[in-house]
C-alpha positions in Angstrom: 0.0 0.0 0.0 0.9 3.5 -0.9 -0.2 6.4 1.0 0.4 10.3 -0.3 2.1 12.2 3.1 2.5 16.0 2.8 4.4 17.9 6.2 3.5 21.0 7.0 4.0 23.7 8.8 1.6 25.6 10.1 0.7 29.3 11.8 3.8 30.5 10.3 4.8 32.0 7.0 8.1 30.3 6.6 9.6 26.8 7.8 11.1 25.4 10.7 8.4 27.2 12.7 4.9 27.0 14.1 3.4 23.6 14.1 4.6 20.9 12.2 1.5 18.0 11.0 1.9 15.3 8.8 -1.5 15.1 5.9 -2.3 11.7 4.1 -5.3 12.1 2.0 -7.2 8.4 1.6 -9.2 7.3 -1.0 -11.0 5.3 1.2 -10.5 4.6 5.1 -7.9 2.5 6.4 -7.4 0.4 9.9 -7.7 2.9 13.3 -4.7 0.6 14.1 -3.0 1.6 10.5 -3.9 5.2 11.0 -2.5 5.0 14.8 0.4 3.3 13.8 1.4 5.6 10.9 1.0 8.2 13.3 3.1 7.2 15.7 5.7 6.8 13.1 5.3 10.2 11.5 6.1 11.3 15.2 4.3 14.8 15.4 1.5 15.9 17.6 -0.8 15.4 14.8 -1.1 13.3 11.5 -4.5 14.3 9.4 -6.5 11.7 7.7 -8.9 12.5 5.4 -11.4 10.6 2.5 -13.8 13.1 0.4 -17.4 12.1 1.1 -19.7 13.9 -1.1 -18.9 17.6 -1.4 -17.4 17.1 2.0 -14.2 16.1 3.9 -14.6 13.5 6.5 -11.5 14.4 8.8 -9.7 12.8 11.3 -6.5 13.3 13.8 -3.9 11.1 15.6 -1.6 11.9 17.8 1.5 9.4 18.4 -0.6 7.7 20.9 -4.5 8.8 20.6 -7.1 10.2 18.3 -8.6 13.3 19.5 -12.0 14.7 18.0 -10.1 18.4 17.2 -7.0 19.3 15.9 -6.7 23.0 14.8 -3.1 23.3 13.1 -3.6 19.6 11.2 -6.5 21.2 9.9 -5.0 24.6 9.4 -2.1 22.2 7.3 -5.1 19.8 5.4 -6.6 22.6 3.9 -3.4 23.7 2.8 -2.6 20.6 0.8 -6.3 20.6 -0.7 -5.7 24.4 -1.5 -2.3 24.3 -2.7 -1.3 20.8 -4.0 -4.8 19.0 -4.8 -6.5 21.4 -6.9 -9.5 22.1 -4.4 -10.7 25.4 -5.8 -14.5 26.2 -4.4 -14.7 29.1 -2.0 -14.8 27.0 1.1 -14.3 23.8 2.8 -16.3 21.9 4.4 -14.6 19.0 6.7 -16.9 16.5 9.1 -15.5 15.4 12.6 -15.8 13.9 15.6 -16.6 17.9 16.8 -19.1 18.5 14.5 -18.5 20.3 11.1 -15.8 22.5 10.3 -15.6 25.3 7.5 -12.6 26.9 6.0 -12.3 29.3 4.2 -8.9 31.1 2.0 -8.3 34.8 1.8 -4.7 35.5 0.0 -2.2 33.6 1.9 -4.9 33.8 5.3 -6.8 30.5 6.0 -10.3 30.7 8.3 -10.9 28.2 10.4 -14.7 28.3 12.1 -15.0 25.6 15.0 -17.9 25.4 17.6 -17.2 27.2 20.7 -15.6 25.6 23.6 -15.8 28.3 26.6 -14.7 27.9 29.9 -15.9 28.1 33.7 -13.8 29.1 36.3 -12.9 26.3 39.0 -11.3 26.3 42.2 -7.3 26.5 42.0 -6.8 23.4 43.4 -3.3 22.0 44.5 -3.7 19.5 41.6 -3.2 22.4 39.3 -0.5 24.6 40.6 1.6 21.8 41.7 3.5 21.7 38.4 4.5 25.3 38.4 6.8 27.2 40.5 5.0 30.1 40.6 1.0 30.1 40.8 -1.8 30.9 38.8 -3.7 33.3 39.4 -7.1 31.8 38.0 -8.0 28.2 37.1 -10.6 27.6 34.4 -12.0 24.8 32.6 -13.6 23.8 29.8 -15.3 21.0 28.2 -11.6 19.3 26.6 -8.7 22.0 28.7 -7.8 23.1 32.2 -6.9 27.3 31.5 -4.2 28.4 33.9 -4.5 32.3 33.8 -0.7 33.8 34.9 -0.4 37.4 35.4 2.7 38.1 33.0 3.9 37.0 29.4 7.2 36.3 31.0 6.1 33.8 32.9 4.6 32.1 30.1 7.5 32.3 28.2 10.2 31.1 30.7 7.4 28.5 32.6 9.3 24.6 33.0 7.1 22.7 34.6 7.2 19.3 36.2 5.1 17.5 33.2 5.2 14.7 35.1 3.1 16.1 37.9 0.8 17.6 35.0 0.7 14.6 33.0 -1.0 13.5 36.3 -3.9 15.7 36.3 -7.2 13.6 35.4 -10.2 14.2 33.4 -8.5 16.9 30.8 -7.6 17.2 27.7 -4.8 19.1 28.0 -3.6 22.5 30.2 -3.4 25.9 28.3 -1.5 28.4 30.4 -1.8 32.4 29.3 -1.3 35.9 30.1 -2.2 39.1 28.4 0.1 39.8 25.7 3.0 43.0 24.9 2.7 43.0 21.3 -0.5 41.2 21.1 -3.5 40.5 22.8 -2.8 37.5 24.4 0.6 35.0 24.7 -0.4 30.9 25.6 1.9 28.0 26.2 -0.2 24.5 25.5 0.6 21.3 27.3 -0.7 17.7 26.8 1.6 14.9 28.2 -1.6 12.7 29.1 -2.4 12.3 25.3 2.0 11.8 24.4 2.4 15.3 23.6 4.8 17.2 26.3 4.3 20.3 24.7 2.8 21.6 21.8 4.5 24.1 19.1 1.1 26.1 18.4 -2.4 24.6 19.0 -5.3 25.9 17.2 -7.7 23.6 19.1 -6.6 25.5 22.4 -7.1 29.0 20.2 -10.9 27.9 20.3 -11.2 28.0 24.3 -8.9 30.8 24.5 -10.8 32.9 22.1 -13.9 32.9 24.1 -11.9 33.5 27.5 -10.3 36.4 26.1 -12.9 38.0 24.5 -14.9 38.2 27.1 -12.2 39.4 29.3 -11.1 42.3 26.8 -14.4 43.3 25.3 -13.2 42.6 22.1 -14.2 40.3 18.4 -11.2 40.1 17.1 -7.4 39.0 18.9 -4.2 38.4 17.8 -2.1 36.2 19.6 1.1 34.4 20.0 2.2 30.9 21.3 5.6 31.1 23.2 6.5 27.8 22.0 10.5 27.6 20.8 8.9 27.2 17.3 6.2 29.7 17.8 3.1 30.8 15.9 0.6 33.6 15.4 -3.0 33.3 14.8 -5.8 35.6 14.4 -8.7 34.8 16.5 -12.6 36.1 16.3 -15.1 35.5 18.7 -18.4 34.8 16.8 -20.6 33.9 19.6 -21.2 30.1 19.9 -18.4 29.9 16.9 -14.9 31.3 16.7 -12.5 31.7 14.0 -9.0 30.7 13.9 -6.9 32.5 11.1 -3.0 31.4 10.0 -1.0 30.6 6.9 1.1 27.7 6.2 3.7 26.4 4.0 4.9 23.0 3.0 8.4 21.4 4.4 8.0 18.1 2.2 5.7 16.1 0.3 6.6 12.0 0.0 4.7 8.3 0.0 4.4 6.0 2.8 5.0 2.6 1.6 3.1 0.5 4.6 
């Protein structure tokens, strides 16, 4: 069996930055365990799968260890190949997921990306949750896949190590998103997964989702930009549109090969 593999890197303009995801378009579905496996090879926090049903995309994301129902940059990188490299040419995209459906949209070298919602509630700060940091939140939050850590500076963010071992402990969670309001930019968010074999990743659009509505609210504005303080980095452009947001970046290819499995 041959399978089509395209790398790319996304939120950024150039490569060697933002987040790196592997895309294999499928004529048809192959094995989860395949799909896991290939994954797992491939190495990154996500590889995209997807087979064209109808006029629609079904879509679906592994990391080296699990499938999770939202990936934000592997989705960010799939409609890159189908813009740039597979001759997709309507105005928009329309991908089907385990989160529901998911429309995309190009605008020069901009890609939209409009998910469902995901806000948060704030919880108590619990030792569970500042245990892995040396210095404390100052607000816990949760929504219905993240834990939000809200910090008071951007330098914390960016020079935060914590004990991922301790955080890789915390239960029922998809992941911890840690953030502080930005310089240069609205906002600035670290993203951590270690539960799902991801210690940290680069730039996360699903996180962009939950962070959108948590700082929107919190600076009475639509429209964001933003910055992951990952060492690859990435910037997004994120608009709150009530029970939807939209997450905006470009992407460019690092290599296009064939998995021979």
């Amino acid at each position: 069996m041959e399978i089509k593999i395209y790398q790319v890197d996304a939120f950024t303009n150039k490569v060697f930055s933002g987040n790196s995801a592997a895309v294999c378009p499928l004529d048809k579905w192959i094995s989860d365990e395949l799909m896991q496996k290939l994954a797992l090879e491939n190495n990154l926090s996500e590889t995209a799968f997807i087979v064209k049903e109808g006029e629609a995309y079904h879509i679906r994301w592994f990391t080296p260890t699990v499938e999770v129902a939202l990936c934000g940059h592997a989705t960010l990188a799939t409609a890159h190949v189908l813009y740039e490299h597979l001759g997709y040419n309507k105005d928009e995209i329309v991908f089907t997921c385990l989160s529901g459906e998911l429309r995309v949209k190009k605008e020069g070298k901009l890609i939209h990306m409009n998910f469902p919602s995901n806000p948060v509630e704030e919880v108590p700060l619990s030792n569970e949750f500042t245990a892995p940091f040396s210095e404390r939140p100052l607000k816990a939050y949760k929504s219905k896949k993240f834990l939000l850590l809200e910090f008071e500076s951007e330098e914390q963010i960016a020079t935060m190590q914590p004990d991922l071992r301790t955080l890789g402990k915390i239960v029922g969670i998809g992941g911890v998103i840690v953030t502080a309001p930005g310089k240069d930019v609205d906002f600035v968010s670290r993203f951590f997964a270690p539960q799902f074999g991801i210690d940290e990743d680069p730039v996360t659009g699903s996180a962009h989702v939950t962070l959108t509505s948590f700082w929107s609210k919190r600076l009475n504005k639509i429209e964001m930009n933003a910055l992951q303080l990952s060492a690859r980095r990435g910037v997004l452009t994120c608009k709150n549109l009530g029970d939807r947001v939209e997450i905006s970046g470009e992407a460019v290819t690092y290599m296009i090969g064939s998995i021979i499995a």
